[in-house]
C-alpha positions as CSV (number, residue, x, y, z in Angstrom):
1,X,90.1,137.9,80.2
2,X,91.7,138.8,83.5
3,X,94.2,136.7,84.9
4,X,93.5,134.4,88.0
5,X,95.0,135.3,91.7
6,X,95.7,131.8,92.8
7,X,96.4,128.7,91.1
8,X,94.6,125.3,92.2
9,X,95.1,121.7,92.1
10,X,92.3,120.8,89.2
11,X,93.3,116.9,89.1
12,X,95.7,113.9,90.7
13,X,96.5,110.4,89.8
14,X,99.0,107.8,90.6
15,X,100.6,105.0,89.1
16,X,103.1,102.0,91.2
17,X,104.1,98.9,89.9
18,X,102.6,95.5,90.7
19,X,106.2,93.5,91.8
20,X,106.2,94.6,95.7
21,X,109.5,94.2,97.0
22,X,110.1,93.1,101.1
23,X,113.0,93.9,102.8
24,X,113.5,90.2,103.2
25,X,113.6,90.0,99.7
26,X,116.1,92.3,99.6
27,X,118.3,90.6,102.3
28,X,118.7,88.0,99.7
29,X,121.2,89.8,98.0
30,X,122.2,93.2,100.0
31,X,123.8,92.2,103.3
32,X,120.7,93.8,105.4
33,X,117.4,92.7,107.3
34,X,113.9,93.5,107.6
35,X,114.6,94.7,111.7
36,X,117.7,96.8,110.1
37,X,115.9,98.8,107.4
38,X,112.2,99.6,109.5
39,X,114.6,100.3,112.5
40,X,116.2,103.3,110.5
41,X,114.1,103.9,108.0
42,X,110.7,102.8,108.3
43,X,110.4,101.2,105.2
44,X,108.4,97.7,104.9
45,X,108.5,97.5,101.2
46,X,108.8,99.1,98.1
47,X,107.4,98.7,94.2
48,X,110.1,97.5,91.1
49,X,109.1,98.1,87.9
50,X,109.2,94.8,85.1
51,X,111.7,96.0,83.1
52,X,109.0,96.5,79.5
53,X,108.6,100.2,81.3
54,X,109.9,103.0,82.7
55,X,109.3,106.3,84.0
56,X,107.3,108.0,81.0
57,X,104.8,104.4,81.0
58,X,104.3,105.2,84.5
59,X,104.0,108.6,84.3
60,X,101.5,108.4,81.3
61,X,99.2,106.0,83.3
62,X,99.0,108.8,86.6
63,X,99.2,111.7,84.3
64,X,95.7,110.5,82.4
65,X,94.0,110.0,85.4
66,X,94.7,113.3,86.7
67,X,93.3,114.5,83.6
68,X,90.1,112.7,83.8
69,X,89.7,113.9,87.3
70,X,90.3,117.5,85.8
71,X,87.2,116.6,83.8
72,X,89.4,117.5,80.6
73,X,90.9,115.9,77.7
74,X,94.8,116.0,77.1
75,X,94.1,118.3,74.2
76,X,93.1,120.6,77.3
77,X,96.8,121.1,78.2
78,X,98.9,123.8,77.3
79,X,102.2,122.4,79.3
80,X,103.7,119.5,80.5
81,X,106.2,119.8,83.0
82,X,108.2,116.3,84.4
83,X,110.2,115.8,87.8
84,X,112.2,113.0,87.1
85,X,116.2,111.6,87.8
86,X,115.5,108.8,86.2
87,X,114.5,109.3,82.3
88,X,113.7,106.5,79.9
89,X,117.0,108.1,77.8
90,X,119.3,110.2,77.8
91,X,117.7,113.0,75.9
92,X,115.4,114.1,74.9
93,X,113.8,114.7,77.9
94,X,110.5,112.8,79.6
95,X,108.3,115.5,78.8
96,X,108.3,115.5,75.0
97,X,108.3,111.2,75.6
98,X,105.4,111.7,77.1
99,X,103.9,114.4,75.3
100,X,103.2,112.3,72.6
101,X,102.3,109.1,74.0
102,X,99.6,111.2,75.7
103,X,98.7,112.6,72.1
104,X,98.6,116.0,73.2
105,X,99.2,118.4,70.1
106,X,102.2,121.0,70.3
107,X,102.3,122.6,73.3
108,X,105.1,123.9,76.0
109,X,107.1,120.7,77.9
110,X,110.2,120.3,79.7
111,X,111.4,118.2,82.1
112,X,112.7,119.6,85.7
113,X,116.0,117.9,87.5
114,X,115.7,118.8,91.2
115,X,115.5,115.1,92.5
116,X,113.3,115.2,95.7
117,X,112.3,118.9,95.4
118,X,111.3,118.6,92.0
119,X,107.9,118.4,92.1
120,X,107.9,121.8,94.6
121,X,110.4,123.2,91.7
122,X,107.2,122.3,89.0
123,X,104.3,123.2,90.9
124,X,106.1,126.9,91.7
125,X,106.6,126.7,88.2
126,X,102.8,125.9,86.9
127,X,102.0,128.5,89.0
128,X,103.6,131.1,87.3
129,X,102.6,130.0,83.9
130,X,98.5,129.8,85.0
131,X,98.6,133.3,87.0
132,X,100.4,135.2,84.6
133,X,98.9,133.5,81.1
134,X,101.1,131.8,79.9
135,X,99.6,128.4,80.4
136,X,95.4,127.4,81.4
137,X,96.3,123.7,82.4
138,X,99.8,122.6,83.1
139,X,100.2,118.9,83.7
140,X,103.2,118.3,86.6
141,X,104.3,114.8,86.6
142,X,106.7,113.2,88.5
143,X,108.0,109.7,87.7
144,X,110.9,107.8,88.8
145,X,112.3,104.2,88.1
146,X,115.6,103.5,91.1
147,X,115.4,99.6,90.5
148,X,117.2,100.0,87.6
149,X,120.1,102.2,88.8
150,X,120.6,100.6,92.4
151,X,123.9,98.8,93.7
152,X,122.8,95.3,95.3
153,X,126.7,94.3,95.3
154,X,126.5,92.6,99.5
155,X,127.1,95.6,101.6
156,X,128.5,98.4,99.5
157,X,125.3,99.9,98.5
158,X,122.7,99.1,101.2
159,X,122.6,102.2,103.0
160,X,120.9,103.7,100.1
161,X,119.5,100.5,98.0
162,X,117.0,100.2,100.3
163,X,116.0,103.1,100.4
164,X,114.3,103.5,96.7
165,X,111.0,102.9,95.0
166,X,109.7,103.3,91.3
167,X,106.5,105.3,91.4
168,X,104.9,108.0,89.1
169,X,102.3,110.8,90.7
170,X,101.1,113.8,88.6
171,X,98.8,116.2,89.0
172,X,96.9,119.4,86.5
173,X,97.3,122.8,87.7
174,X,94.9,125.5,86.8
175,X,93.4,128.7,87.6
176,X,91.2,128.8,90.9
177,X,87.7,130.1,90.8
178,X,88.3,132.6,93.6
179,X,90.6,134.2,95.7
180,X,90.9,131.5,98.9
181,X,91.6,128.6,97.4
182,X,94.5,126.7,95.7
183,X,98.4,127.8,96.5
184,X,98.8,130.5,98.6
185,X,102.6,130.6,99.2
186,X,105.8,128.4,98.2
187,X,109.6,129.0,99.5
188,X,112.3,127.4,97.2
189,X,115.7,127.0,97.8
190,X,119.0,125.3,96.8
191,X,122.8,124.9,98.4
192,X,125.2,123.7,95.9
193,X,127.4,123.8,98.2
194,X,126.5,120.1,99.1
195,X,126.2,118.7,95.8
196,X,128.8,115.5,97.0
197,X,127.3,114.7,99.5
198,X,124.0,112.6,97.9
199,X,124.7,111.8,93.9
200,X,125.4,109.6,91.0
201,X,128.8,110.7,89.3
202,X,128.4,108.3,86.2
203,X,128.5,108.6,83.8
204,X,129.8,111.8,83.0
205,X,130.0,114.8,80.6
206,X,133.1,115.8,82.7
207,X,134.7,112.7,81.2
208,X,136.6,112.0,78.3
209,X,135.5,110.0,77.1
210,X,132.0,110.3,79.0
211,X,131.6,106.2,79.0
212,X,135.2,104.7,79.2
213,X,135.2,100.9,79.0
214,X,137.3,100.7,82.1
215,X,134.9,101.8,84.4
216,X,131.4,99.7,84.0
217,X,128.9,98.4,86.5
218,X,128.4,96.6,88.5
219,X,131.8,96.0,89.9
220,X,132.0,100.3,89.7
221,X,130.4,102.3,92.2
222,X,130.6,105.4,90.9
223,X,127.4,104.4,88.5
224,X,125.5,104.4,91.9
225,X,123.9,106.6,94.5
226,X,125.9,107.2,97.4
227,X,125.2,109.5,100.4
228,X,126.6,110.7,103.7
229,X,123.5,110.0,105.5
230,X,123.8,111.5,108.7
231,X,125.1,114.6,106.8
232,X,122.0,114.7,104.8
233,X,119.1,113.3,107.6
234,X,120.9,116.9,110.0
235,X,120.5,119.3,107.1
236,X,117.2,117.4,105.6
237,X,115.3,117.9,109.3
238,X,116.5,121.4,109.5
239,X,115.7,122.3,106.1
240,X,111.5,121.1,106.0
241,X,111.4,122.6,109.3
242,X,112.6,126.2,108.9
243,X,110.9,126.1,105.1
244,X,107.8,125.1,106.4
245,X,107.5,128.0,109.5
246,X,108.6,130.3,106.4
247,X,105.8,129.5,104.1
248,X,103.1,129.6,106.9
249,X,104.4,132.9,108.0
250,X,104.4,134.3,104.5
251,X,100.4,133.5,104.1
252,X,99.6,135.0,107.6
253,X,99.1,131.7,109.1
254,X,100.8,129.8,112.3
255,X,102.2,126.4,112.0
256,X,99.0,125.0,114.4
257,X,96.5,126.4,111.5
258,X,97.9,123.3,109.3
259,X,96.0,120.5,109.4
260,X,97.9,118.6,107.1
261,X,101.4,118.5,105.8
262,X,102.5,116.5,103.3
263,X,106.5,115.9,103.2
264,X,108.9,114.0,101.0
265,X,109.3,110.5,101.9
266,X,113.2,109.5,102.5
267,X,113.3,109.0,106.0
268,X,110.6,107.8,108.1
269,X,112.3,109.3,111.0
270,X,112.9,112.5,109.1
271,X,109.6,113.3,109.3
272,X,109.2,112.5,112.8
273,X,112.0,114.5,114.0
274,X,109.8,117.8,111.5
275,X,107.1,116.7,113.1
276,X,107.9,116.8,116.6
277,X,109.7,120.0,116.3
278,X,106.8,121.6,114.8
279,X,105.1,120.4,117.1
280,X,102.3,118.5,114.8
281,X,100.1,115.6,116.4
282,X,100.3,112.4,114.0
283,X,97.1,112.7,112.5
284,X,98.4,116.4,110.8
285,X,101.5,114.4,109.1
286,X,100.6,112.0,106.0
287,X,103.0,109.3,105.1
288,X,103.1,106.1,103.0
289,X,107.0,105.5,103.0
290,X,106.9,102.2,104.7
291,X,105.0,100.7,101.7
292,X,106.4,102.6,98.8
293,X,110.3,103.5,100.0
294,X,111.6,107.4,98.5
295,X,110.4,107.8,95.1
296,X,111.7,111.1,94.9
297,X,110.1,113.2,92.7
298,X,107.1,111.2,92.5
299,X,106.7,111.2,96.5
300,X,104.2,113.9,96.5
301,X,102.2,113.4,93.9
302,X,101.7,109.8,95.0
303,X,101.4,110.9,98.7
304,X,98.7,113.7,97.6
305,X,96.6,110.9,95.6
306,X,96.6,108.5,98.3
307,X,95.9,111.3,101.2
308,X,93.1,112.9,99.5
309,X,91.5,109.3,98.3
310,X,91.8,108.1,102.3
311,X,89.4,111.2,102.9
312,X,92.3,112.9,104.9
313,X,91.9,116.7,103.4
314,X,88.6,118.4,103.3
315,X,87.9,121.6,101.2
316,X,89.1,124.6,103.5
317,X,92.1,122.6,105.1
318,X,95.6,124.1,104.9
319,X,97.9,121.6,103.7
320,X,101.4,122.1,103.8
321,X,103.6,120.0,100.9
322,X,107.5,119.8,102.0
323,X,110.6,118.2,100.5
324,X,114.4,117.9,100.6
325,X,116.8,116.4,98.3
326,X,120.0,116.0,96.5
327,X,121.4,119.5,95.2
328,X,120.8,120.5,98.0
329,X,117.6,121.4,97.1
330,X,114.8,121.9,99.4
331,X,111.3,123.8,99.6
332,X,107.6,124.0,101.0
333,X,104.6,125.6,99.6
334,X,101.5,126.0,101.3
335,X,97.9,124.8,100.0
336,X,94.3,125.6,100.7
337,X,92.4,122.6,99.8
């Protein structure tokens, strides 16, 4: 049998929880306002999970409904691959978790830890398993749960509390039936460089012990995201913009041939500022951060679900999918629907 040119998108599915919370919720207990957090970020609202689930519940629910839409059966995959920050343990990881509550016999599954970039890290990845046989179907999902891991101490942790969302997307990769559709091109790349400047220290391996009793949330900060925001929103903005004239020009194409692009969801303004230096018109940008927040690795998944149900992407468009994250870690890979 002789191996497929292109991989393709066979299947997508998303999965949110029900508690929707405002930003006047949250300015009952982080010193911030609804006018503060749209003005900067463009976020409205965001989904918290009850606290019976976590990422791999999540992630099971999206992850079987992009099988269906595959028209397969989870005994059809031969990988999992999860993009996730936030597992339900410590180890192992989410992908054998969720390898068996999806009942899926032995098969390749491992998770991927590149934050925001991860699921551009998994689909590369999937990729290379369908065109060189190593894997038919490869189930990517990404699945994250912040609610649990936020700082709503008053005004230590706004700048970044309200920024997050729990929210699983995921998504079967297969071969393509023929040569001009499916992923034509991805960039990937990473800057360690800037590791500091958007993490969670603790707890940590580097310790000694790596929990030590005199150092416990929530009075602790260093269990808790912080950021250097302007540091990040500078090298974010010129990251998607660069990677995404790179992965155009790789394919042969010119960043006017896109008709849609579908970026990471941190920043509202982020994607404005790619936008406008790209010189896209709205209706060529997809977002949905004002209702669901950064989800990180789940961003494009969900953001892919929703775009394609809204009848946004038509077979034959070029869609370009972009993030940027913690790491640094930052990519584009470009899509013919």
């Amino acid at each position: 049998m002789s191996l497929p040119k292109r991989s393709r998108v066979l299947g997508w599915g998303a999965s949110v929880p029900d508690l929707i919370v405002t930003n006047d919720d949250l300015s009952e207990v982080v010193e911030t306002s609804d006018a503060w957090i749209q003005k900067r970020t463009g976020i409205k609202e965001r989904r918290y999970v009850d606290h019976a689930d976590g990422s791999v519940v999540m992630g099971a629910k999206a992850a079987a409904d992009a099988i269906e839409m595959a028209g397969l059966e989870p005994s059809d995959v031969d990988a999992i691959i999860c993009c996730t920050l936030s597992p339900d343990i410590d180890f192992p990881g989410n992908a054998s978790l969720l390898h068996d509550r999806l009942g899926i016999s032995p098969r390749i599954a491992f998770d991927v830890r590149n934050q925001c970039s991860g699921f551009l890290y998994a689909l590369a990845t999937a990729d290379q398993f369908v065109r060189t046989g190593g894997a038919r179907h490869v189930l990517v999902v990404g699945s994250e749960v912040h609610s649990t891991g936020l700082d709503f101490n008053g005004a230590r942790g706004r700048d970044v509390t309200v920024l997050f969302g729990d929210g699983a997307g995921a998504t079967v990769v297969g071969p393509s039936p023929d040569d001009e559709h499916g992923l034509l091109s991805f960039k990937l790349h990473a800057e360690g460089a800037y590791a500091d400047k958007l993490a969670v220290f603790g707890p940590s391996g580097r310790d000694k012990p790596r929990i030590k009793p005199e150092r416990m949330p929530p009075e602790d900060p260093y269990f808790y995201p912080t950021m250097e925001g302007r540091f990040v929103f500078k090298h974010a903005v010129e990251g998607m913009t660069s990677v995404i004239r790179a992965v155009v020009d790789e394919a042969g194409f010119q960043v006017s041939d896109i008709d849609m692009v579908l970026p990471h969801q941190a920043n509202l303004r982020i994607n404005q500022f790619v936008a406008l230096q790209l010189e896209l018109e709205e209706r060529q940008v997809s977002n949905n951060i004002e209702r669901y927040g950064n989800t990180t690795a789940a961003t494009l998944p969900l953001l892919l679900t929703e775009t394609a149900a809204a009848g946004r992407v038509s077979r034959g468009d070029l869609v370009c999918f972009a993030a940027f994250g913690a790491g640094f870690t930052w990519g584009a890979a470009l899509y013919r629907w």
